[in-house]
DSSP file (Angstrom, degrees, kcal/mol; ACC not computed):
  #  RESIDUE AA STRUCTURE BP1 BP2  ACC     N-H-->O    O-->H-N    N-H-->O    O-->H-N    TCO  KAPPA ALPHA  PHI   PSI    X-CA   Y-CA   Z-CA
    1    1 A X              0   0    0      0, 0.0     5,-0.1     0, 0.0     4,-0.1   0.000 360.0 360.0 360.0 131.5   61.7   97.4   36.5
    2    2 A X     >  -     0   0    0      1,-0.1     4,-1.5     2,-0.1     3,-0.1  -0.077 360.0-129.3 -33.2 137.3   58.0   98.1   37.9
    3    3 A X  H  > S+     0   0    0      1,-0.3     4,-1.7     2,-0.2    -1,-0.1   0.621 107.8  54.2 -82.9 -11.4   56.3  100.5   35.7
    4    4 A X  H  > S+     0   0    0      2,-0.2     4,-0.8     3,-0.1    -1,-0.3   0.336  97.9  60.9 -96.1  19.7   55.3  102.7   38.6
    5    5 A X  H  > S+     0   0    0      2,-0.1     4,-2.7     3,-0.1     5,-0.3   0.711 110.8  47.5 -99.1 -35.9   59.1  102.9   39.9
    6    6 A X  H  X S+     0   0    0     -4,-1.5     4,-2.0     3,-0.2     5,-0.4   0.956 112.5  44.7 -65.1 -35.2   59.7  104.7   36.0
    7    7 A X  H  X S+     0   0    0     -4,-1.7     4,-3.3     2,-0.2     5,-0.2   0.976 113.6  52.5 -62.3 -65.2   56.7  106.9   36.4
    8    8 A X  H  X S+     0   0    0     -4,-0.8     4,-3.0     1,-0.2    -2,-0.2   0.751 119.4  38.8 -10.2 -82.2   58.3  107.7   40.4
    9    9 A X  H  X S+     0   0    0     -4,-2.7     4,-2.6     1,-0.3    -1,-0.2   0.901 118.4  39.9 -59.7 -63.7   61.7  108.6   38.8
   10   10 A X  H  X S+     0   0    0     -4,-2.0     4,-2.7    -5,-0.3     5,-0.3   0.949 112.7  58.1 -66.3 -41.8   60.9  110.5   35.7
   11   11 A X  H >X S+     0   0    0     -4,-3.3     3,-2.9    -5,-0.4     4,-2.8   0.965 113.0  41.6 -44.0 -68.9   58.0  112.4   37.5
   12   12 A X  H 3X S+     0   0    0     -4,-3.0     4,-0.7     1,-0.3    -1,-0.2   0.849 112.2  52.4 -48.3 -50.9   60.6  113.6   39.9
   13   13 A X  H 3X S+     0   0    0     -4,-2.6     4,-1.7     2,-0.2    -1,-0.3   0.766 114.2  43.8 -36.7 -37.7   63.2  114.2   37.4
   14   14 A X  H << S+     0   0    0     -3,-2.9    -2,-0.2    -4,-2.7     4,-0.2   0.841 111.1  52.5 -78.7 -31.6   60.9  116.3   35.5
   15   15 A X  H  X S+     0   0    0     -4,-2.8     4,-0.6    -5,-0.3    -1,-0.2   0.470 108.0  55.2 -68.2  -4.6   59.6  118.0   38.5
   16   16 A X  H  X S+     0   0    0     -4,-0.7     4,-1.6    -5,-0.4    -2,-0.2   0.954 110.5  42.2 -82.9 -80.1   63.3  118.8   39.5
   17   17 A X  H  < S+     0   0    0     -4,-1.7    -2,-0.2     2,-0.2    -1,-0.2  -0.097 113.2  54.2 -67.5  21.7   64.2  120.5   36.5
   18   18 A X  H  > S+     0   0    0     -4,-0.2     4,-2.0    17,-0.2     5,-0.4   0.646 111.7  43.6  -0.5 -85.5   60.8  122.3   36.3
   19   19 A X  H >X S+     0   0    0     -4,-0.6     4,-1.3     1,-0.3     3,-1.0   0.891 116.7  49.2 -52.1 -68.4   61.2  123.6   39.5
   20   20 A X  H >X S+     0   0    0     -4,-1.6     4,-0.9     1,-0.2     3,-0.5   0.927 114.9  45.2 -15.7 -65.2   65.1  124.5   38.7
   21   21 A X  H 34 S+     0   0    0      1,-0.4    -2,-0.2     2,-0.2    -1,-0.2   0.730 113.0  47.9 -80.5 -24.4   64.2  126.1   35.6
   22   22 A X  H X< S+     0   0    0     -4,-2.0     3,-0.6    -3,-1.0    -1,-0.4   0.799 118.1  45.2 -85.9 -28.2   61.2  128.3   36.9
   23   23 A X  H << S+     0   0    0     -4,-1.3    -2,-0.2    -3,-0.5    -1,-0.1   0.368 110.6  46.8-109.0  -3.0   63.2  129.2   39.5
   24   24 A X  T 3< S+     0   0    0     -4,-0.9     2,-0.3    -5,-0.2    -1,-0.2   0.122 110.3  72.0-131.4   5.3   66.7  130.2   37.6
   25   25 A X  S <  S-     0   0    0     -3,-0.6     2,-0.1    -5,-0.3     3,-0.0  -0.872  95.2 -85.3-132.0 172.4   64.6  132.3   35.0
   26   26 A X        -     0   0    0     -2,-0.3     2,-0.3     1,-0.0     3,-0.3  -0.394  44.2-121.7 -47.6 148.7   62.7  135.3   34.4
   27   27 A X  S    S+     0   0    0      1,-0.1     3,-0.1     5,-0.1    -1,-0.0  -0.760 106.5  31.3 -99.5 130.1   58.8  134.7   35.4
   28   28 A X  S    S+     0   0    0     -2,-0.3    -1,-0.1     1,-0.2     3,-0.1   0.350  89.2 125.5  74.1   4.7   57.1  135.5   31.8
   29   29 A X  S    S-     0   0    0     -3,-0.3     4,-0.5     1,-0.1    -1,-0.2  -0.052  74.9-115.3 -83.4 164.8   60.0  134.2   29.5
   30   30 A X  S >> S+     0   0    0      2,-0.2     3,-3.7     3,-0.1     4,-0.5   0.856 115.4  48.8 -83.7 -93.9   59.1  131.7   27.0
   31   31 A X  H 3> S+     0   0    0      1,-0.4     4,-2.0     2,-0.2     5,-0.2   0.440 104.3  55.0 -51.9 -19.9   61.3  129.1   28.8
   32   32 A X  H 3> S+     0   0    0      1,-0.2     4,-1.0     2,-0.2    -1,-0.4   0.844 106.9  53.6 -72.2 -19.5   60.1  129.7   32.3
   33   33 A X  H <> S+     0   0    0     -3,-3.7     4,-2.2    -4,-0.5    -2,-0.2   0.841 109.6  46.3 -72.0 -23.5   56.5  129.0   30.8
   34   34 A X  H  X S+     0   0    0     -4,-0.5     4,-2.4     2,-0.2    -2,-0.2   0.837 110.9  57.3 -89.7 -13.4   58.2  125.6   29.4
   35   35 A X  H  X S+     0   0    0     -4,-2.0     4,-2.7   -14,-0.2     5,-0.2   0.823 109.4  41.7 -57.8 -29.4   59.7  125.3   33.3
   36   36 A X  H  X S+     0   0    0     -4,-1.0     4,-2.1     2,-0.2    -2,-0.2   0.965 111.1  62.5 -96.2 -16.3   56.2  125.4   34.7
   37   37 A X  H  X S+     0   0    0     -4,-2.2     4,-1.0     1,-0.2    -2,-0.2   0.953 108.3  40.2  -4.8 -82.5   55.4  122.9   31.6
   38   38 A X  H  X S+     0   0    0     -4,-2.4     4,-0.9     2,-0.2     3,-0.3   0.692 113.2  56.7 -66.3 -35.3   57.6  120.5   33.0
   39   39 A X  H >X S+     0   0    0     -4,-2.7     4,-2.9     2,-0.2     3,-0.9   0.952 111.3  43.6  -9.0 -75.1   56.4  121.2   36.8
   40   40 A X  H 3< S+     0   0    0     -4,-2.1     4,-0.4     1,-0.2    -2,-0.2   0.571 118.6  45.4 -69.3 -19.9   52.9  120.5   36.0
   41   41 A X  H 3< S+     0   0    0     -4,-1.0    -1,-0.2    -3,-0.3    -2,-0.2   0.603 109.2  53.2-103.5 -60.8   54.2  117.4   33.9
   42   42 A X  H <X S+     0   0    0     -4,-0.9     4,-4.1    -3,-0.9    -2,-0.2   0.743 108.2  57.0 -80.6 -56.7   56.7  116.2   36.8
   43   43 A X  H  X S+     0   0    0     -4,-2.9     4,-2.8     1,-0.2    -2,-0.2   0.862 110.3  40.8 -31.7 -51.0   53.4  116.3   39.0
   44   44 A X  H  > S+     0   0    0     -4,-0.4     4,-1.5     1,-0.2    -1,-0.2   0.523 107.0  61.2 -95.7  -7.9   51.4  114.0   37.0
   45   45 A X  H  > S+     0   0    0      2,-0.2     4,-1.8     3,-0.2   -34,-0.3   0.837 105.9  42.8 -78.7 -49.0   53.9  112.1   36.5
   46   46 A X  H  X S+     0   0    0     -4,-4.1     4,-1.7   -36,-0.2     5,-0.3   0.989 108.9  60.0 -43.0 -65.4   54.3  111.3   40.1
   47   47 A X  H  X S+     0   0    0     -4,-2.8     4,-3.2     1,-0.2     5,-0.4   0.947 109.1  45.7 -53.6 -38.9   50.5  110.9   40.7
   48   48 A X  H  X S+     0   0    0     -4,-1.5     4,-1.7     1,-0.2    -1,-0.2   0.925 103.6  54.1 -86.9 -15.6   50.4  108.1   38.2
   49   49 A X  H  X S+     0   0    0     -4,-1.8     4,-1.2     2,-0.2    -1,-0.2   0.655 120.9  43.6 -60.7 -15.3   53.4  106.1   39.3
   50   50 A X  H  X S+     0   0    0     -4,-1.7     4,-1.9    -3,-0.3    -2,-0.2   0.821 111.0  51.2 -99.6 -30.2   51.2  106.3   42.8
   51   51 A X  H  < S+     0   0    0     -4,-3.2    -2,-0.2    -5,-0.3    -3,-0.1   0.960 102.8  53.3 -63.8 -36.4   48.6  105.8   41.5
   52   52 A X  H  < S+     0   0    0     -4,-1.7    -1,-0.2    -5,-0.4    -2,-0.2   0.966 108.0  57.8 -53.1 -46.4   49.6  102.7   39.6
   53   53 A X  H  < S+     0   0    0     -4,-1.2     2,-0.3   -49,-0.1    -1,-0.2   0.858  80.7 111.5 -66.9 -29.4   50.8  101.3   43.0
   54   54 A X     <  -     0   0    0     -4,-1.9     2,-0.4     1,-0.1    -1,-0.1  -0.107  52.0-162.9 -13.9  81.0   47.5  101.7   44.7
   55   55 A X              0   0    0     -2,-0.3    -1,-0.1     1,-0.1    -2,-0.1  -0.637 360.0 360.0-101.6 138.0   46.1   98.6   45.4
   56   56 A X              0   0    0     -2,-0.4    -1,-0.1     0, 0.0    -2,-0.0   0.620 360.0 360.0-112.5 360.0   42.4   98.1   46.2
């Protein structure tokens, strides 16, 4: 499998459960700070599987 189709998919995955986990917890909890971890994480993980497809 193209290595930007794993970044695609695990970004999103992480960004899923981020987003879940910030959203299903307390705001200031240690694990909603590891939710918005995994948000910010899930993000960059998209932008480089697009960026990798980027052709110039």
């Amino acid at each position: 499998m193209e290595q930007f189709v794993k970044l695609l998919v695990a970004g999103g995955v992480t960004l899923v459960t981020g987003l879940w986990t910030v959203t299903l917890l307390d705001s200031g909890s240690l694990l909603w700070a590891f939710g918005v971890v995994l948000v910010v994480a899930g993000v960059g993980g998209l932008a480089g599987g697009i960026w990798r497809n980027i052709e110039y």
